[in-house]
N, C-alpha and C positions, 0 to 999 in steps of 0.2 A: 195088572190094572186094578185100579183102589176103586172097591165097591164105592156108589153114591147113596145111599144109607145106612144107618146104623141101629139097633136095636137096642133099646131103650123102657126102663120099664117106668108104669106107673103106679105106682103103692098110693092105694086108699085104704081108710078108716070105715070098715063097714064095723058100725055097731060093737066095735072091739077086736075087730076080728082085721087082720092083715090081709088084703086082696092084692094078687100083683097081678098086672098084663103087662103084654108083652108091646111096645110101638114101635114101627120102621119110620124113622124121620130122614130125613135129608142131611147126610152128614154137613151141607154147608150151612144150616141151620143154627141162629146165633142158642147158645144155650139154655137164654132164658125167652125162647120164644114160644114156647108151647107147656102147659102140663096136659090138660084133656082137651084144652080148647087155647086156639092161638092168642097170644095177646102177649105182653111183655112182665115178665115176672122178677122180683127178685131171685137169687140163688145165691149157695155157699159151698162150699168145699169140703170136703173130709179126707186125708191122708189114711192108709191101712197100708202096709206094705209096698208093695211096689206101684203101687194103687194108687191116685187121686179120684174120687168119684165126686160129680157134680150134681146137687140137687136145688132143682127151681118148687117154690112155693109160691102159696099168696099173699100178697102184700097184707093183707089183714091179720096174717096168721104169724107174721115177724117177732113177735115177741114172746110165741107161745107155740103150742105145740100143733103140728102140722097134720091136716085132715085128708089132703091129697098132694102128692111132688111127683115131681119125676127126676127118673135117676138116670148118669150115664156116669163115663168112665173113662179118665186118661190112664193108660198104660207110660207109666216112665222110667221102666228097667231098663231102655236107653236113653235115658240123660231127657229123653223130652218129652212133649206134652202130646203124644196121640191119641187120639177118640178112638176106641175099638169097641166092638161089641156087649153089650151085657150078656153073660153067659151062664149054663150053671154054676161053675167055677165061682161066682160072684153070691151065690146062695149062703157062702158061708160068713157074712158081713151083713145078712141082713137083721142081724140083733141091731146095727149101729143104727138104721133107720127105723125100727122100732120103738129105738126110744125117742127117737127126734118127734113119733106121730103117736108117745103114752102109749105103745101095745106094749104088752106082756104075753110071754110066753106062755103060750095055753099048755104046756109040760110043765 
């Protein structure tokens, strides 16, 4: 039976500093309907490996660097687009949204 949510994180901008939480959304939940508060967002895509990950921003912040998104993830090591879980597994690609929201590696 396919769980009805999925975990989903949302990356903010404190002060420089990269904050992630963790959110249980509603897997039939259109992608760009939520970052911290419902409403309709744009979003874009990023490929890594077997990976597509999808992040919604604010329409303000479209041409520039992003203060808060939220992030999820197709798995398509079979050929299709499934939503699965953010996991730790996914810690290791968080440079890519880093630089979409100006952090730098405090190492």
């Amino acid at each position: 039976m396919e769980k009805k949510s999925l975990t989903r994180w949302i990356l903010t901008n404190k002060e420089g500093v990269l904050e992630l939480k963790e959110k249980e959304v509603s897997r039939y939940m259109p992608i760009n309907r939520m970052i911290s508060e419902v409403g309709f967002y744009p979003f874009d895509f990023i490929e890594a490996k077997d990976h597509v990950y999808y992040y919604t921003f604010h329409e303000h912040e479209k041409d520039t660097y992003k203060s808060e998104i939220m992030v999820g993830r197709f798995n398509t090591d079979t050929g299709e687009m499934n939503p699965v879980d953010m996991s730790e597994d996914d810690y290791e690609y968080l440079d890519i949204f880093k630089k979409i929201m100006n952090l730098k590696d405090p190492n």
